[in-house]
VOPAGU-2260 file (C-alpha; in pm, 1 decimal, decimal comma):
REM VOPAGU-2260
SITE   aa  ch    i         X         Y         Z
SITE  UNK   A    0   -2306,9   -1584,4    2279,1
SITE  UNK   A    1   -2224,9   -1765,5    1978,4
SITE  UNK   A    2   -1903,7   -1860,5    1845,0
SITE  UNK   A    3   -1650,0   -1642,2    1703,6
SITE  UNK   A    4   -1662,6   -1745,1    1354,4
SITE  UNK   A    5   -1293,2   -1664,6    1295,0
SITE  UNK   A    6   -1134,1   -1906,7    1552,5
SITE  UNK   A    7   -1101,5   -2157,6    1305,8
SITE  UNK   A    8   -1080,7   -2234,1     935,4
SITE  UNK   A    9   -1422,3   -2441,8     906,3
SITE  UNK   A   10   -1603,5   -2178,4    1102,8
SITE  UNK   A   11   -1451,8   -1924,8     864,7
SITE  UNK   A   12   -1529,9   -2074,5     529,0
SITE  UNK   A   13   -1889,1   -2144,5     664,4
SITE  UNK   A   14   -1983,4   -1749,5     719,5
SITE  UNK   A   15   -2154,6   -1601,1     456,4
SITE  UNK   A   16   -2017,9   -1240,9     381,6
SITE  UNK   A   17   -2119,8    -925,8     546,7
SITE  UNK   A   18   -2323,7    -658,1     419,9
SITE  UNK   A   19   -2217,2    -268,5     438,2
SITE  UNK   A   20   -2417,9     -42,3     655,5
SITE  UNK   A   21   -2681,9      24,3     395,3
SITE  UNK   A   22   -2743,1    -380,0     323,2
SITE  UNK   A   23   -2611,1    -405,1      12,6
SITE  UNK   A   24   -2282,8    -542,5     -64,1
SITE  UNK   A   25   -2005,4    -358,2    -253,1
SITE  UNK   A   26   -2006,7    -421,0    -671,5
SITE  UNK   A   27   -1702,9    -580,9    -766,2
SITE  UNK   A   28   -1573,5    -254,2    -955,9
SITE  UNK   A   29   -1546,0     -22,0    -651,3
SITE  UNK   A   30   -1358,6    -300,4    -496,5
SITE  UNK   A   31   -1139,8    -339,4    -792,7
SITE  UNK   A   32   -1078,8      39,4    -786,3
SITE  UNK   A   33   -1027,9      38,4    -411,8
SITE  UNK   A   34    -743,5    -226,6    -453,2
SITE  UNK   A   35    -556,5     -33,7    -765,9
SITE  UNK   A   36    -553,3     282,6    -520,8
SITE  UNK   A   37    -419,5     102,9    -272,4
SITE  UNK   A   38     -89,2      15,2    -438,9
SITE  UNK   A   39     103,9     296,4    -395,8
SITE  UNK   A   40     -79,4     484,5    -451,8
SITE  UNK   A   41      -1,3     389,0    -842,2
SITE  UNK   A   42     117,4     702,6    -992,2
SITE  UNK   A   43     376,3     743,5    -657,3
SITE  UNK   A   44     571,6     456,7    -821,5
SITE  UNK   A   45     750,6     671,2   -1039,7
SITE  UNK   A   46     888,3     881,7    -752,2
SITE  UNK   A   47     956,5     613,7    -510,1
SITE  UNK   A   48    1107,6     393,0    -755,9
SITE  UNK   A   49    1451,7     539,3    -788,7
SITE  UNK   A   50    1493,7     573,9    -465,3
SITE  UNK   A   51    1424,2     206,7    -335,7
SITE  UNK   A   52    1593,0       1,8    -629,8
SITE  UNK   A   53    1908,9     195,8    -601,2
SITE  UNK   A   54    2171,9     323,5    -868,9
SITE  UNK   A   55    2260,3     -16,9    -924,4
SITE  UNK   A   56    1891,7    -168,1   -1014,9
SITE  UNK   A   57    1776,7     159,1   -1177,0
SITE  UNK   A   58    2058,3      30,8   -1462,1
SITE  UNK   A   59    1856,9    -278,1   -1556,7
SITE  UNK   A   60    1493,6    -110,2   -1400,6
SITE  UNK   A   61    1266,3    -312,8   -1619,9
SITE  UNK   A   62    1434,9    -650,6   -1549,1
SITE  UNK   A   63    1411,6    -519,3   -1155,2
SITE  UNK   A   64    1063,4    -438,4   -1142,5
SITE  UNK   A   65     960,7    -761,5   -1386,5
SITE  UNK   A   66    1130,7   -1002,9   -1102,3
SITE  UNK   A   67    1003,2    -833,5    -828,7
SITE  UNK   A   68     638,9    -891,5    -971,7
SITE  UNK   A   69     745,4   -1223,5    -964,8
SITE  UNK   A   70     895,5   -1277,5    -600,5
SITE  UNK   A   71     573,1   -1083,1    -507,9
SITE  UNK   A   72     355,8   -1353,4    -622,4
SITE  UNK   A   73     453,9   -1593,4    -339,9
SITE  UNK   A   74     286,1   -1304,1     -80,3
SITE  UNK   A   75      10,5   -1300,5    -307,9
SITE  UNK   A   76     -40,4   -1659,9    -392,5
SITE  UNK   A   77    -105,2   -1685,4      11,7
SITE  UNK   A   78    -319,6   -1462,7      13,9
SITE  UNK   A   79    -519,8   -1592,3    -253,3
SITE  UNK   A   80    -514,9   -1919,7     -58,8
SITE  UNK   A   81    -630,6   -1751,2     269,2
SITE  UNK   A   82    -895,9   -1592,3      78,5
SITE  UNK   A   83   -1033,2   -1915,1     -47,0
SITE  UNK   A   84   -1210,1   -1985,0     297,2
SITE  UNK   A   85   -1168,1   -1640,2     486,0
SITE  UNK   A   86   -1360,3   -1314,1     372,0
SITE  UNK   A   87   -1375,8   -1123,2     716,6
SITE  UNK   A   88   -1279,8    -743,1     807,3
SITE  UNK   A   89   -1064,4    -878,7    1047,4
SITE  UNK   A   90    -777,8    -859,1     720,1
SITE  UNK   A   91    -469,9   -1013,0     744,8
SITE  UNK   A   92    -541,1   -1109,6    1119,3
SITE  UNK   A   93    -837,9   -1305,4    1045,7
SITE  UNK   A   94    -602,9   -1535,4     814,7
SITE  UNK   A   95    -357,4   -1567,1    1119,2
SITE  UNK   A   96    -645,7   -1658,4    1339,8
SITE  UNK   A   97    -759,7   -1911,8    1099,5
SITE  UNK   A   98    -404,3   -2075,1    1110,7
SITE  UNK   A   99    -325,0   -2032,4    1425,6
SITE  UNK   A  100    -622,2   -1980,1    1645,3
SITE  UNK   A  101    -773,3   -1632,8    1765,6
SITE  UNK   A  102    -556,8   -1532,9    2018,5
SITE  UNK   A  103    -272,9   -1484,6    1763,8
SITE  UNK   A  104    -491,2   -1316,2    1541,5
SITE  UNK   A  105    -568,0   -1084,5    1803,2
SITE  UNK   A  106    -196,6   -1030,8    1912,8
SITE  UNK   A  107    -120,4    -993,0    1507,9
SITE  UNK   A  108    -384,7    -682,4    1490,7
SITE  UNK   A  109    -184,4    -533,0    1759,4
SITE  UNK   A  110      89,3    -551,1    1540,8
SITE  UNK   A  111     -79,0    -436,0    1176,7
SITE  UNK   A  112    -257,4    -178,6    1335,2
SITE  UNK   A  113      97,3      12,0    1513,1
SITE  UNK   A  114     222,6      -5,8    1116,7
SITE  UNK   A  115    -104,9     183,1    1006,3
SITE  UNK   A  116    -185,7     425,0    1319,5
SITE  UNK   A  117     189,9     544,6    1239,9
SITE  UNK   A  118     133,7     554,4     854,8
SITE  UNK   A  119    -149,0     772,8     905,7
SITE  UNK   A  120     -19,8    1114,6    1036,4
SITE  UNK   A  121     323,3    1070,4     914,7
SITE  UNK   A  122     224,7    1008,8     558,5
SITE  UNK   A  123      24,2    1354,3     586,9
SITE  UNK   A  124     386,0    1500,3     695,5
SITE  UNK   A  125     535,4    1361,7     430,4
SITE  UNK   A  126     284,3    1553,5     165,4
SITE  UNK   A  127     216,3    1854,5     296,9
SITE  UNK   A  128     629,5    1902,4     359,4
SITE  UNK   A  129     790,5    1686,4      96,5
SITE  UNK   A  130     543,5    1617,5    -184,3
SITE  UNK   A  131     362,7    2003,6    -260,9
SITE  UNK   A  132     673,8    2221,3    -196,2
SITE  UNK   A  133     830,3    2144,9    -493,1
SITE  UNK   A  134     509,8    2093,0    -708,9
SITE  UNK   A  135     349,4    2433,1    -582,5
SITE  UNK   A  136     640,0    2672,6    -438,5
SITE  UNK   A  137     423,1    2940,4    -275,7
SITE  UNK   A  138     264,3    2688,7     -59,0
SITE  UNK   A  139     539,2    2718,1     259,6
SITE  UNK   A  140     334,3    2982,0     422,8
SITE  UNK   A  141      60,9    2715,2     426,3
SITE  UNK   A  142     231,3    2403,5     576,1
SITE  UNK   A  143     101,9    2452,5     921,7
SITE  UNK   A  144    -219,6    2452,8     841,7
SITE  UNK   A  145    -261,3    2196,6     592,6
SITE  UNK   A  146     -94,4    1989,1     836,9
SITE  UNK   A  147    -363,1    2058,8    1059,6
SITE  UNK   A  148    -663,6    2056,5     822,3
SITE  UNK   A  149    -604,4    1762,0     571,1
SITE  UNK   A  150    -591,3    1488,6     865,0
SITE  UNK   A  151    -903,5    1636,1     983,1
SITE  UNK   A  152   -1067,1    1611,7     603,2
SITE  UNK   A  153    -930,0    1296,9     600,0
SITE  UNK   A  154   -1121,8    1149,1     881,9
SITE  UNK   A  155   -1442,9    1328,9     771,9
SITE  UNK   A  156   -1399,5    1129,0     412,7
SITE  UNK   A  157   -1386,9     763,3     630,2
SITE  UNK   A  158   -1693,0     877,1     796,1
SITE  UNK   A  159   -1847,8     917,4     482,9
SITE  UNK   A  160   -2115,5     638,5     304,4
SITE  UNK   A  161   -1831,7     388,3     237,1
SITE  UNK   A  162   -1990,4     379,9    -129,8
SITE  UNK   A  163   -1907,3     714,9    -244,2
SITE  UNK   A  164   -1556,7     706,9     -39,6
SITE  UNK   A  165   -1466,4     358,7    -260,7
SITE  UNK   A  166   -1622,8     559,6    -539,6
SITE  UNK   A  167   -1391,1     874,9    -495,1
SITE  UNK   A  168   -1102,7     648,1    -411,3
SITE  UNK   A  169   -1151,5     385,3    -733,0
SITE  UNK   A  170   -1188,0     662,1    -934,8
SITE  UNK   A  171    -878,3     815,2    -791,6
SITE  UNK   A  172    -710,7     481,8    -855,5
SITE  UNK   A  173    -831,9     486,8   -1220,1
SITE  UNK   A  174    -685,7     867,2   -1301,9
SITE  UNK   A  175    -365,5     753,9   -1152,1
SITE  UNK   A  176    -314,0     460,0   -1408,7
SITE  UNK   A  177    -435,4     685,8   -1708,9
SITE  UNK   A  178    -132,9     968,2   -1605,6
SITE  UNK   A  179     105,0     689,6   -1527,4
SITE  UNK   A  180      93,9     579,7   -1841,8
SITE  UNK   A  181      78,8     904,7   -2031,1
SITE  UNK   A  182     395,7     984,6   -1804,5
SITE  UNK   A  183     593,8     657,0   -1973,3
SITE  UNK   A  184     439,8     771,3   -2305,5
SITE  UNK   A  185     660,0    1120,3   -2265,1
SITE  UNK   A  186     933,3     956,8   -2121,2
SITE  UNK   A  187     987,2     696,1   -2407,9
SITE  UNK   A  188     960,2    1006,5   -2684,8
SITE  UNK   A  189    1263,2    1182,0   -2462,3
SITE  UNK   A  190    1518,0     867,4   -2345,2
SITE  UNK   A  191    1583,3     560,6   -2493,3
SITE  UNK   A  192    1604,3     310,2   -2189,4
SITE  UNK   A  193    1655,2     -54,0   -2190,0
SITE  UNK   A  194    1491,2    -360,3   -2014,2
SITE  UNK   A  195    1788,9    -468,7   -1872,2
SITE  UNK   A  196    2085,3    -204,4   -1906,0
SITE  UNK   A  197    2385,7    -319,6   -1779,3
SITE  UNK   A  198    2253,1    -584,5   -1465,5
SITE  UNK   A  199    2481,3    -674,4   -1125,6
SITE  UNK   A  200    2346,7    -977,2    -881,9
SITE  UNK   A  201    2443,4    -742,2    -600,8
SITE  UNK   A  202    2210,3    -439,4    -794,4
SITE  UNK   A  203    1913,1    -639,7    -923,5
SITE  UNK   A  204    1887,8    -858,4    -646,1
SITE  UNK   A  205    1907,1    -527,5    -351,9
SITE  UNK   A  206    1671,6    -380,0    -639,9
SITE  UNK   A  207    1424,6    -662,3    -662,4
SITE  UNK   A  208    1368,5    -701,3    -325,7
SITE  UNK   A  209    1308,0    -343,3    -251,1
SITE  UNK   A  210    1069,9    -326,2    -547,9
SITE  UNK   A  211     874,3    -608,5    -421,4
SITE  UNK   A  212     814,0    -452,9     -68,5
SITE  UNK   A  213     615,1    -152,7    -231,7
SITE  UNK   A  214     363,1    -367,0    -358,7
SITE  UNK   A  215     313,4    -521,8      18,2
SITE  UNK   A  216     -78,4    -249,6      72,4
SITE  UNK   A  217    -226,7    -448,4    -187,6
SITE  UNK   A  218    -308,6    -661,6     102,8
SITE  UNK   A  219    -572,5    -343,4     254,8
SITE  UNK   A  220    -847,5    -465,3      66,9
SITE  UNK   A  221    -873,3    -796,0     201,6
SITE  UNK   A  222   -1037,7    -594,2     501,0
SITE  UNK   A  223   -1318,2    -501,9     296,4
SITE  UNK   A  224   -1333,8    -907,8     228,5
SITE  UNK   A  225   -1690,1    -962,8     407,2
SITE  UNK   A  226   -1863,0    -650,8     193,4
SITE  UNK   A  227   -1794,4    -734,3    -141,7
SITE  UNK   A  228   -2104,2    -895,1    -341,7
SITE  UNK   A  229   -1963,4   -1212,2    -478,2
SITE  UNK   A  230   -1772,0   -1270,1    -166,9
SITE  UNK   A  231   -1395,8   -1497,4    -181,7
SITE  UNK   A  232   -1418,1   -1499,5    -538,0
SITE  UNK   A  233   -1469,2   -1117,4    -613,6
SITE  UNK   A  234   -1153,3   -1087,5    -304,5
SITE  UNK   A  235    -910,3   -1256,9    -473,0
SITE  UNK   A  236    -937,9   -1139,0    -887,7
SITE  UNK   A  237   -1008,3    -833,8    -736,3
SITE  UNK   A  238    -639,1    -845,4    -555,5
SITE  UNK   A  239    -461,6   -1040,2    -815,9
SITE  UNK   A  240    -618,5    -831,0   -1068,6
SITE  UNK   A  241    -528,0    -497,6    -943,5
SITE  UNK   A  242    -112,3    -614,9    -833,3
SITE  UNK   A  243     -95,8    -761,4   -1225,3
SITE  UNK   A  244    -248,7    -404,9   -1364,2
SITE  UNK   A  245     -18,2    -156,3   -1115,5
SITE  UNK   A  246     250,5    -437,0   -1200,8
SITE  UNK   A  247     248,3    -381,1   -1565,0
SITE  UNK   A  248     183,0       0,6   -1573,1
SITE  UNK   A  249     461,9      24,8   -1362,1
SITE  UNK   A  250     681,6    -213,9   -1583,5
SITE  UNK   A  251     587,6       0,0   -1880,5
SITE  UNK   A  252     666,3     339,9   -1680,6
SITE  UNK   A  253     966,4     232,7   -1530,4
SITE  UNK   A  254    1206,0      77,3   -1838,2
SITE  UNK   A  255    1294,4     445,1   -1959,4
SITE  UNK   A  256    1396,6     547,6   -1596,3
SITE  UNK   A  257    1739,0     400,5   -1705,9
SITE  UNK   A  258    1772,2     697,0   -1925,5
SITE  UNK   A  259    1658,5     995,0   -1735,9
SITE  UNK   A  260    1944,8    1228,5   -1606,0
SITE  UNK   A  261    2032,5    1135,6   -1234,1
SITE  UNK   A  262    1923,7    1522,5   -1124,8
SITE  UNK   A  263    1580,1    1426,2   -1224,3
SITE  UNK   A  264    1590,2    1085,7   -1051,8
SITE  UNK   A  265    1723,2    1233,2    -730,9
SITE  UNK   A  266    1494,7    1496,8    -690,0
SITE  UNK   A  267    1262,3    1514,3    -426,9
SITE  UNK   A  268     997,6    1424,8    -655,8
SITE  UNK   A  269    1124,6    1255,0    -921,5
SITE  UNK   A  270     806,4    1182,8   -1131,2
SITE  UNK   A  271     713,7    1555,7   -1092,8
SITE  UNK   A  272    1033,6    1666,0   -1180,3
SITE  UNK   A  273    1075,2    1417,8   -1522,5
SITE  UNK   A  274     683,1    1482,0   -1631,2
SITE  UNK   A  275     802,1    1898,0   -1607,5
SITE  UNK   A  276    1136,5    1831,1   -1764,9
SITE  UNK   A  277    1001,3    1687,7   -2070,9
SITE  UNK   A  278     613,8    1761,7   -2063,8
SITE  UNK   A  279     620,8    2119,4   -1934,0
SITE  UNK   A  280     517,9    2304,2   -1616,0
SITE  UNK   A  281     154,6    2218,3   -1651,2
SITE  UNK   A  282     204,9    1832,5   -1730,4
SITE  UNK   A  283     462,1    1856,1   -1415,8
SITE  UNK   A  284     211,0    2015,6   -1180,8
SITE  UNK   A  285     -52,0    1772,9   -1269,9
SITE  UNK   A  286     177,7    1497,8   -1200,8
SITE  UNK   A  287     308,6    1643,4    -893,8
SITE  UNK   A  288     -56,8    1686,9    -714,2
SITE  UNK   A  289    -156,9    1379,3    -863,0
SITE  UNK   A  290      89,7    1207,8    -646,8
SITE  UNK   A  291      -5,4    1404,3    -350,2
SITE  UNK   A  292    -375,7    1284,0    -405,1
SITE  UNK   A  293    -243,3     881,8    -440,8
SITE  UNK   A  294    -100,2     913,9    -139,7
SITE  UNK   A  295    -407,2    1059,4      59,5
SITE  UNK   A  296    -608,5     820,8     -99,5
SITE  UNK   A  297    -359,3     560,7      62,2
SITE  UNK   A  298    -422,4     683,5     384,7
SITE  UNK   A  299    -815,3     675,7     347,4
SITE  UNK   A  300    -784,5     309,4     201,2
SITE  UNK   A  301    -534,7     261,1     531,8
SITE  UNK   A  302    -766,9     418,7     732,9
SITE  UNK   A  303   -1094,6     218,1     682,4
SITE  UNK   A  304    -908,9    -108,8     676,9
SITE  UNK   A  305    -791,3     -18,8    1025,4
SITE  UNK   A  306   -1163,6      65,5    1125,5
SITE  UNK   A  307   -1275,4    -301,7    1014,7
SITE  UNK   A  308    -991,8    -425,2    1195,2
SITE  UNK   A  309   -1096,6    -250,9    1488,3
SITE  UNK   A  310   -1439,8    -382,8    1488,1
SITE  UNK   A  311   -1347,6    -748,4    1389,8
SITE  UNK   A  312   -1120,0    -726,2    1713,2
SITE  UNK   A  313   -1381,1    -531,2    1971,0
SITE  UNK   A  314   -1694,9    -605,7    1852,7
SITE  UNK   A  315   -1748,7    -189,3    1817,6
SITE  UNK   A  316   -1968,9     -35,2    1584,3
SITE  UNK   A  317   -1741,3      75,0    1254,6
SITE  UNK   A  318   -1854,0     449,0    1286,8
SITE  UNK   A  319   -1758,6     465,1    1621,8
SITE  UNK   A  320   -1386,8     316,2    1550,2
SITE  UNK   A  321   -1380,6     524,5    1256,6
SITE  UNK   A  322   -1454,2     835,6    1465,5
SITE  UNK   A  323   -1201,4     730,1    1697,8
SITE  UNK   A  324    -904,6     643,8    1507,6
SITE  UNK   A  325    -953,5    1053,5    1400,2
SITE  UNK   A  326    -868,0    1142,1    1734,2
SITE  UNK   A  327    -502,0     988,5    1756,3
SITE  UNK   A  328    -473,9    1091,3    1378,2
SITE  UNK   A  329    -563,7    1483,5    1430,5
SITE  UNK   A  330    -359,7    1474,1    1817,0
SITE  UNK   A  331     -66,3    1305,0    1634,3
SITE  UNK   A  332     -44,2    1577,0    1337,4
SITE  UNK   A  333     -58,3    1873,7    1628,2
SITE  UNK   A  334     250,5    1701,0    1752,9
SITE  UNK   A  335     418,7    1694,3    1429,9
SITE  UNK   A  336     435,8    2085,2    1404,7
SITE  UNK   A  337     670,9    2068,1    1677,4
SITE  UNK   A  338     968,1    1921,9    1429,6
SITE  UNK   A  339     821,0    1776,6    1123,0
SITE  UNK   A  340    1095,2    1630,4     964,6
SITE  UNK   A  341    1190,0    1459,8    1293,0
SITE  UNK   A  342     815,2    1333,9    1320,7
SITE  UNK   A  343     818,3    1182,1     982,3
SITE  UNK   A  344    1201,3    1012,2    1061,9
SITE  UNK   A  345    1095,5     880,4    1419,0
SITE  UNK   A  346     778,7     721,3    1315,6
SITE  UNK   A  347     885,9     543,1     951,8
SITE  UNK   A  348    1099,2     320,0    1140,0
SITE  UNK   A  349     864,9     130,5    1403,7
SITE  UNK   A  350     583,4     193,6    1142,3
SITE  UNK   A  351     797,3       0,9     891,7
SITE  UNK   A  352     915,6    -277,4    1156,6
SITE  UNK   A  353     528,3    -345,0    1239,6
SITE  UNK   A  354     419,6    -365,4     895,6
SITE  UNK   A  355     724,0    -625,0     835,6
SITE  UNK   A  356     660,2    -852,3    1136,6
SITE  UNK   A  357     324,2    -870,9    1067,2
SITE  UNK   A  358     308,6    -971,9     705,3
SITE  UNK   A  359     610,0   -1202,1     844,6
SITE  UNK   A  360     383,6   -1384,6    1079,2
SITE  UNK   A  361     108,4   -1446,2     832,4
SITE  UNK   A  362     353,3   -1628,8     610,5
SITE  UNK   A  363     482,6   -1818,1     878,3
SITE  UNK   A  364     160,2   -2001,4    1012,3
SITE  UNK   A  365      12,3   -2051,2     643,0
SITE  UNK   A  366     156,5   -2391,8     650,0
SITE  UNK   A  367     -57,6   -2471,1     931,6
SITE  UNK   A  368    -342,8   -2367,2     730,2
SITE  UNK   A  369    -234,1   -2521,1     428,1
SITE  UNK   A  370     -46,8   -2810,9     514,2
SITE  UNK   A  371     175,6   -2901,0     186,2
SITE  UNK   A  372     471,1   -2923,2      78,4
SITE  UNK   A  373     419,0   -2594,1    -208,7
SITE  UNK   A  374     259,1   -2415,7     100,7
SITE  UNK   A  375     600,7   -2435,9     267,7
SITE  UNK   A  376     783,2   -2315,5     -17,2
SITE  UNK   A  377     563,3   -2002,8     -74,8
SITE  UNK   A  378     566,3   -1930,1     286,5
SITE  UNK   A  379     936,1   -1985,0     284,8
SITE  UNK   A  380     985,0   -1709,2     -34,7
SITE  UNK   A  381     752,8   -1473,1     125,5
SITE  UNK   A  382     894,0   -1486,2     452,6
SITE  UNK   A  383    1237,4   -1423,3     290,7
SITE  UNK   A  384    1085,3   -1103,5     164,8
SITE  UNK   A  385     959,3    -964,0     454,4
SITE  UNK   A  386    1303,6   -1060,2     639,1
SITE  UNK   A  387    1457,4    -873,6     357,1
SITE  UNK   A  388    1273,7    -557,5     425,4
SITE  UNK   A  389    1384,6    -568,9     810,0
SITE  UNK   A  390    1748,0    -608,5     746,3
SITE  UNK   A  391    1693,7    -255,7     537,6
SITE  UNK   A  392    1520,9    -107,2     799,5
SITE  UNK   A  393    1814,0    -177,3    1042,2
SITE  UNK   A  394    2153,0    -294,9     839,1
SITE  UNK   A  395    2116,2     -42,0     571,6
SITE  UNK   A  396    2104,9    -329,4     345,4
SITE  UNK   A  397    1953,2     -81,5      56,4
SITE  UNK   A  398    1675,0     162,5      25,9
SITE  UNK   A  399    1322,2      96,1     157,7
């Protein structure tokens, strides 16, 4: 058998890139697309915003958001570096192997894939019981079974030619930024908010970390890496290029949040509940199921990252760890009839903690794979970040 050709960084750089099942690699657009989805799912950022950068950062919003772009770019500059010399499906773990040697990638996918196995049923929870009630109020009698049939539409979409499932999901991505920005179009002709309001250290700084940990999926296409015609190079602008676009959409939607009434910030959808307030029902509803649809669209870009994973790690077929990863998916929603809003709180948590330690350890070896002194100061930043987002998850130290 031939060497694995992740075990170390010369091996890596020296494999050319995969091809997807048909032969043909992926054109750079779907992989852009793919990537823009993947952040939030973009239009979600208006709703989740409020929430995670506090009363105190939602005073000086803009200023929030516009630093945590720029603490973000130490996660992203390693990346980028990774990227340079590893394109592989094996994600984030690949780049640990590289560093570190395979075994610790393979221990790292252990961890990454707990975060996402979690995500996956729990995020269809979330929807079905906290997203469409309050965008479509007849929908209660439904719950049950919407519980039970999206996760099993979901895992029929992975199965699907990944072409026309990065097509759907690009697209997606695309129709998100469009109503994201028509959304900060309203909200500027109703409010009057301000870059940076009235700032506190204690409220920008809570804010800009929190902020900076919703950006931390942009790392799921990397596990399309060894598809992509154009290989590394296509990877990386296609990353950067999608976290600076979401970035400044989200900049521009989020500067009038200052000015929008608390009772529409604290409502259980808050960029449903602004986009009816001041664009009417219809404008609300689209909104409101547009967010829904971002955040499935999450979970399908979640969901064939963790099949590439999966086969980078066993050696499987990817339609056969697709197919599996249903079954978990599907048993785990069943469960969640049982008490969904217990489901959703017990799995955030050690979903959360996994996806933490995980980016954590991939910013701790990168000095080992890039051994200088900047390399120690990015991994030093980006570590601090993902630090940051356990002492949320378990001091209360702000909103996650």
């Amino acid at each position: 058998m031939a060497a694995d050709p992740h075990s170390s960084p010369a091996a890596a750089a020296s494999t050319p890139p995969r091809q997807t099942a048909d032969g043909r690699p992926l054109p750079w657009p779907l992989f852009a697309g793919f990537a823009v989805a993947s952040i939030g799912g973009p239009i979600a950022l208006p709703s989740l915003l409020p929430s995670t950068i506090g009363e105190g950062g939602i005073r000086s919003s803009g200023l929030v958001v516009a630093l945590s772009l720029l603490v973000f770019a130490a996660p992203l500059a390693i990346w980028w570096r990774y990227s340079e010399r590893v394109a592989s499906p094996g994600g984030l773990s690949a780049f640990v192997a590289a560093a570190a040697g395979r075994r610790a990638g393979q221990a790292h996918a252990y961890v990454w894939a707990v975060a996402y196995f979690l995500y996956l049923p729990y995020t269809v929870t979330y929807v079905v019981y906290d997203v469409l009630p309050p965008v479509l109020p007849g929908i209660d009698p439904y719950r049950a079974a919407l519980e039970l049939a999206i996760p099993v539409a979901l895992v029929l979409v992975a199965l699907a030619p990944v072409r026309a499932v990065l097509t759907a999901v690009a697209a997606l991505g695309a129709l998100q930024l469009v109503a994201l920005l028509v959304l900060a179009g309203v909200e500027y002709g109703h409010t009057r908010g301000s870059f940076a309001g009235t700032p506190t250290l204690d409220g920008t700084g809570r804010g800009t970390g929190n902020a900076a940990l919703l950006f931390v999926c942009a790392s799921l296409p990397l596990y399309l890496g060894a598809e992509v015609g154009g290989g590394a190079r296509t990877v990386r602008r296609g990353v950067v290029g999608a976290v600076g676009v979401v970035g400044a959409a989200s900049l521009v939607a989020v500067i009038p949040l200052s000015a929008v009434p608390d009772a529409l910030r604290s409502s259980a959808v808050p960029g449903f509940s602004i986009a009816q307030a001041y664009g009417g029902r219809g404008f609300g509803v689209t909104i409101g199921l547009l967010t829904a649809a971002g955040a499935l669209g999450l979970i399908v870009a979640e969901y064939l990252a963790l099949g590439r994973l999966l086969r980078w790690q066993h050696g499987l077929p990817l339609r056969t760890t697709l197919a599996w990863i249903g079954v978990p998916f599907v048993t785990a929603d069943v469960i969640s009839l049982v008490d969904p809003d217990g489901f959703y709180d017990d799995l955030l948590k050690p979903s959360l903690a996994a996806l933490y330690t995980s980016q954590l350890v991939v910013f701790l070896v990168f000095p080992r794979f890039r051994r200088s002194a900047p390399a120690v100061v990015l991994a030093g930043v980006a570590a601090a970040l993902s630090a940051w987002g356990m002492y949320v998850l378990f001091a209360g130290g702000g909103s996650s």
